[in-house]
C-alpha positions as CSV (number, residue, x, y, z in Angstrom):
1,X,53.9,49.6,105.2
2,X,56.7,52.0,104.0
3,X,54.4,53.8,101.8
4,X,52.5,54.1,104.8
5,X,54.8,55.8,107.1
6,X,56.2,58.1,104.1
7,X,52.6,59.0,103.7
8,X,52.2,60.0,107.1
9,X,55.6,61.8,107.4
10,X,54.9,63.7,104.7
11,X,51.5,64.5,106.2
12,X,53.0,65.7,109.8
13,X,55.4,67.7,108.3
14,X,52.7,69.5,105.9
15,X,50.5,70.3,109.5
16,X,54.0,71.7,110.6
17,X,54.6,73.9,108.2
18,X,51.4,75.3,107.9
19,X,50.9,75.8,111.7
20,X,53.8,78.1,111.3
21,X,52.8,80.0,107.9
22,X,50.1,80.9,106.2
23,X,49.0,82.2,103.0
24,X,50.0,85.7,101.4
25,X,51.4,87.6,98.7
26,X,54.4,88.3,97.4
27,X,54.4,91.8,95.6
28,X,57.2,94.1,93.6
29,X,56.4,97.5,92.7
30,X,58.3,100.0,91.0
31,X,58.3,104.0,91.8
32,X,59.4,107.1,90.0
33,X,58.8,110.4,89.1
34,X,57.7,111.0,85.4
35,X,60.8,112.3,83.1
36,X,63.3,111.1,85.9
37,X,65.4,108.0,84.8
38,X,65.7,106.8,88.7
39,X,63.6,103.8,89.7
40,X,63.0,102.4,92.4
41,X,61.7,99.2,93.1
42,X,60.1,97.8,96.3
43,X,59.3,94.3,97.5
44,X,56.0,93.8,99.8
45,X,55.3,90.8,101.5
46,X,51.7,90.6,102.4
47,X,50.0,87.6,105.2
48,X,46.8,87.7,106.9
49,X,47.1,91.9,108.1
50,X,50.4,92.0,107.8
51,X,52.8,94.0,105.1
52,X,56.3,93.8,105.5
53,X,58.5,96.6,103.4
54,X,61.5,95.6,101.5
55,X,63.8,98.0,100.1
56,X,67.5,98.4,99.3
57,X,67.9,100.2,102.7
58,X,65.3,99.6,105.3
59,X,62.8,97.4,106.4
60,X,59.3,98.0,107.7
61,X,56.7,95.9,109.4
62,X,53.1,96.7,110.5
63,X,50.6,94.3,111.4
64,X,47.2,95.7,111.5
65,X,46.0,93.2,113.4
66,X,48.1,92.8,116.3
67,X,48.8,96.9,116.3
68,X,52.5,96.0,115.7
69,X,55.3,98.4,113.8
70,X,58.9,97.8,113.6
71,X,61.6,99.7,111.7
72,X,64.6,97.0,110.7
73,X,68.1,97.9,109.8
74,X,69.5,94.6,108.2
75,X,73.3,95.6,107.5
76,X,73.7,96.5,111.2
77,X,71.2,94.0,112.5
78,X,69.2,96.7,114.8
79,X,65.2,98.0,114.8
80,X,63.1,100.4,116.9
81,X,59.5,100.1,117.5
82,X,56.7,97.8,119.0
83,X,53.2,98.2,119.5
84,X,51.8,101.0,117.8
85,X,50.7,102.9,121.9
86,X,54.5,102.3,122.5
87,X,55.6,103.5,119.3
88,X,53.5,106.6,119.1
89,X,54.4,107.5,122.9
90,X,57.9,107.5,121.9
91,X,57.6,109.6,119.2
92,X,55.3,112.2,121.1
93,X,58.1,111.8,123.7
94,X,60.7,113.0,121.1
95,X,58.4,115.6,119.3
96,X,57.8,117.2,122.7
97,X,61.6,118.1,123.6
98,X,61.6,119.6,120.4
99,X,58.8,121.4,120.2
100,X,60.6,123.2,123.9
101,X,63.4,123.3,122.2
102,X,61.7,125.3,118.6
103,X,59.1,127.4,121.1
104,X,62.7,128.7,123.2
105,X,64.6,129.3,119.6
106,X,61.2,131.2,118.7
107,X,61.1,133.5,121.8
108,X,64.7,134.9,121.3
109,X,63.9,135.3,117.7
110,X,60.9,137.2,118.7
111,X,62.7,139.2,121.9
112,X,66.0,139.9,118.7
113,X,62.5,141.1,116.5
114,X,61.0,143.4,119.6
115,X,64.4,144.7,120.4
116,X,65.3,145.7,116.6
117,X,61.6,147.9,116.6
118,X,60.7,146.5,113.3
119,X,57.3,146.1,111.8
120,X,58.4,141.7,111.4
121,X,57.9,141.5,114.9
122,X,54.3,141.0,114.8
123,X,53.8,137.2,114.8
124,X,52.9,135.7,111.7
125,X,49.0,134.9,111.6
126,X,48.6,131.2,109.9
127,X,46.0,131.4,107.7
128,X,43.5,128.8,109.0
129,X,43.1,125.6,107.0
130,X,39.2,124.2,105.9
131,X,38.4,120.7,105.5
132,X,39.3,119.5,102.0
133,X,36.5,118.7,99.7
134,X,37.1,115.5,98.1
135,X,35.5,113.9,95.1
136,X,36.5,110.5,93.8
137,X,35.0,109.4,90.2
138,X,34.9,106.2,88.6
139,X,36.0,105.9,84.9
140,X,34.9,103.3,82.2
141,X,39.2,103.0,81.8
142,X,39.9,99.2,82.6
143,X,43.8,97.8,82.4
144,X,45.6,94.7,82.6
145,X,48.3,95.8,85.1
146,X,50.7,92.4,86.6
147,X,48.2,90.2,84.6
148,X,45.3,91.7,87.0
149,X,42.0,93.8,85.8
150,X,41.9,96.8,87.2
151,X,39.7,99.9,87.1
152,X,40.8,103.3,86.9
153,X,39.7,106.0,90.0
154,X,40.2,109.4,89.7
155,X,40.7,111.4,93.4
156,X,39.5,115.3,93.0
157,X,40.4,117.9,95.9
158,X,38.5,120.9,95.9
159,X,38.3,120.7,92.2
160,X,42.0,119.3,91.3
161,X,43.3,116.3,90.5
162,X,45.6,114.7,93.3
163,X,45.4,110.7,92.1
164,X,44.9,108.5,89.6
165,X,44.2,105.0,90.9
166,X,43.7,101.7,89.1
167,X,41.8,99.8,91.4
168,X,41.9,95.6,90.9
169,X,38.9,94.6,92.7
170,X,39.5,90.4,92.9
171,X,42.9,89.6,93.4
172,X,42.7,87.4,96.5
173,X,44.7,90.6,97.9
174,X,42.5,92.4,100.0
175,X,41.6,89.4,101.3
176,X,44.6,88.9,103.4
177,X,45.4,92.5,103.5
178,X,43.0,95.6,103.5
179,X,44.5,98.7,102.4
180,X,41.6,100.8,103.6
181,X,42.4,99.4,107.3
182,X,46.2,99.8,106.9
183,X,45.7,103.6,106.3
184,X,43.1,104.1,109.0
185,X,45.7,102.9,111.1
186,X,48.5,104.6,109.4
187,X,46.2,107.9,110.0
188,X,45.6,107.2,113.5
189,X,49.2,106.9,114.6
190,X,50.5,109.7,112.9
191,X,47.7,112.3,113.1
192,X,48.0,111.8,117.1
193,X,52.0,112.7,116.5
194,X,51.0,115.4,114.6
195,X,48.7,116.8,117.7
196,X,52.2,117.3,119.5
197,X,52.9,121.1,117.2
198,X,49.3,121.3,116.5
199,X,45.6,121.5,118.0
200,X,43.6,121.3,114.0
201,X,42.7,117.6,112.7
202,X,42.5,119.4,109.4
203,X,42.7,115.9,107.2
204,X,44.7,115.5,104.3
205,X,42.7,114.0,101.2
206,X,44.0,110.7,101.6
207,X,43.2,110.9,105.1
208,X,39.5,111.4,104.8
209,X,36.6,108.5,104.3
210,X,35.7,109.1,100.7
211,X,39.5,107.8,99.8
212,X,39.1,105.5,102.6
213,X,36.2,104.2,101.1
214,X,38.1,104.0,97.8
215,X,40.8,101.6,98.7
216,X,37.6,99.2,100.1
217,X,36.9,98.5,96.4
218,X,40.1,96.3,96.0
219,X,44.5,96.5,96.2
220,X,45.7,99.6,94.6
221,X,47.7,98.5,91.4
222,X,48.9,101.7,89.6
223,X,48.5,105.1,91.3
224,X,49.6,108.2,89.6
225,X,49.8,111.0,92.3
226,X,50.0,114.5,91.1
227,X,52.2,117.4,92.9
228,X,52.6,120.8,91.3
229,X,55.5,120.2,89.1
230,X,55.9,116.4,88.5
231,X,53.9,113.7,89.1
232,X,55.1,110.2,90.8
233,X,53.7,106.8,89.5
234,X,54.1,103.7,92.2
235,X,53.2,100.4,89.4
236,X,52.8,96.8,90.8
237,X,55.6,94.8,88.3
238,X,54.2,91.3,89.6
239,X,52.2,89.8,92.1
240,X,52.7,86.2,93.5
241,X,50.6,84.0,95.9
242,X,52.8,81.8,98.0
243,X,52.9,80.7,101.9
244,X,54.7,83.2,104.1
245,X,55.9,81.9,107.7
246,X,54.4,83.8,110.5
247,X,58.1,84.9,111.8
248,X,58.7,87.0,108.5
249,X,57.0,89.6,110.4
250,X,58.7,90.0,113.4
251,X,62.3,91.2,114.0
252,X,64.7,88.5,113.5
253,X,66.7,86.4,116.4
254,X,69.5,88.2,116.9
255,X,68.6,91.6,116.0
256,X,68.7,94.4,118.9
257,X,66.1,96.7,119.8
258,X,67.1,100.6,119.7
259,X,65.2,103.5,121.3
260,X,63.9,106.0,119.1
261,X,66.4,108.7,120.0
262,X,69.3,105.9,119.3
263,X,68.0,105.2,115.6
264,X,67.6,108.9,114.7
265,X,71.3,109.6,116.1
266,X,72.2,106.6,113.7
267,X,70.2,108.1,110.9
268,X,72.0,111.4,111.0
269,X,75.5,109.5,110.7
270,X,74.0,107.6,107.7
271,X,72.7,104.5,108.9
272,X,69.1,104.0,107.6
273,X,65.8,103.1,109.3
């Protein structure tokens, strides 16, 4: 009979703890710039839509699902954010004032211009931006990277080489986390902020649907991304299945919420978020 009763105690508090968690990943990458000795190493914690970002000095939160972002600051036990309507209302909000405050900066500049009967006071034409051609080609390149296979991508934009991405297509991963619908989501929020200075959707490369498409095949494991003079390489180190309550990805008890405006006064007296 005591075996009995340990056997269901041990059962009911399995049901408990799984009614609260659920499965997800675990996941460390490393990041640097190639010839630089800085590293710097990141810890993601992945759970049916969710990622939560773990660094030295912030934390971020987005669940895809629930249209959720937060911003934490653990040392000072304070975060900013919400739903992602709240969140990008806030910041159109913000961007607005400033964009009075630049266009007002902009017309004394040009009255100083007028005034000083100089050929610089003609405005400035921007030349207009076209649509970025994107190309992405498979390779026969195959690597073991955190004990996964992966296959190598390579991501051409009009003609040049802007990413190299291994590519594990079976992990287990994507099926508790897609990347393709976390940046679809990332684009939406802040290609809507981006409306507030200007009226072109002129998408970046990893904004359009052939790299969309891309991160479908599987979880990114490697991704070398080249810039003119360097090139930055984001590595997964190690990649761990395990059960991840739900409340890992949500602010913390205790924690108090900020306004936008409060956490970018904070940032600018060195308090990260």
């Amino acid at each position: 009979m005591k075996v009995f009763k340990k056997f269901l105690f041990i059962a009911a508090f399995l049901l408990i703890i799984t009614a609260f968690s659920s499965a997800g990943w675990k996941i460390q990458q490393v990041s640097y710039i190639e010839g630089e000795e800085e590293k710097t190493t990141e810890t993601f914690l992945i759970s049916q839509g969710k990622i939560k970002f773990l660094s030295e000095d912030y934390v971020q939160i987005i669940d895809s699902e629930k249209q959720l972002i937060f911003f934490l600051n653990p040392e000072k036990e304070l975060y900013y954010g919400g739903t992602i309507d709240e969140f990008k209302k806030e910041w159109q909000e913000y961007l607005n004032e400033l964009k009075k405050e630049m266009e007002e900066y902009k017309a004394q500049f040009e009255k100083y211009l007028r005034e000083q009967k100089t050929a610089t006071s003609k405005k400035i034409q921007e030349k207009p931006q076209m649509k970025p051609k994107v190309d992405i080609k498979s390779t026969n390149e195959m690597a073991s990277i955190a004990g996964f296979r992966t296959l190598k991508f390579q991501v051409f934009e009009d003609g040049n080489l802007k990413e190299e991405v291994w590519i594990a297509p079976d992990t287990g991963i994507e099926k508790e986390f897609s990347m393709q619908k976390f940046f679809e989501l990332i684009v939406k929020v802040f290609s809507s902020i981006a409306k507030t200075f200007t009226t072109e959707e002129i998408p970046l490369y990893d904004e359009t649907d052939e790299y969309l498409n891309l991160l479908s095949k599987g979880f990114p494991f490697r991704t070398i991304t080249y810039y003119d003079t360097s090139k930055q390489i984001e590595e997964i180190t190690k990649a761990e299945k395990l059960n991840i309550p739900d409340s890992e990805f949500l602010p913390p008890p205790g924690y108090k919420k900020v306004t936008l405006k409060e956490a970018i006064k904070l940032e600018s007296e060195d308090i990260e978020f």
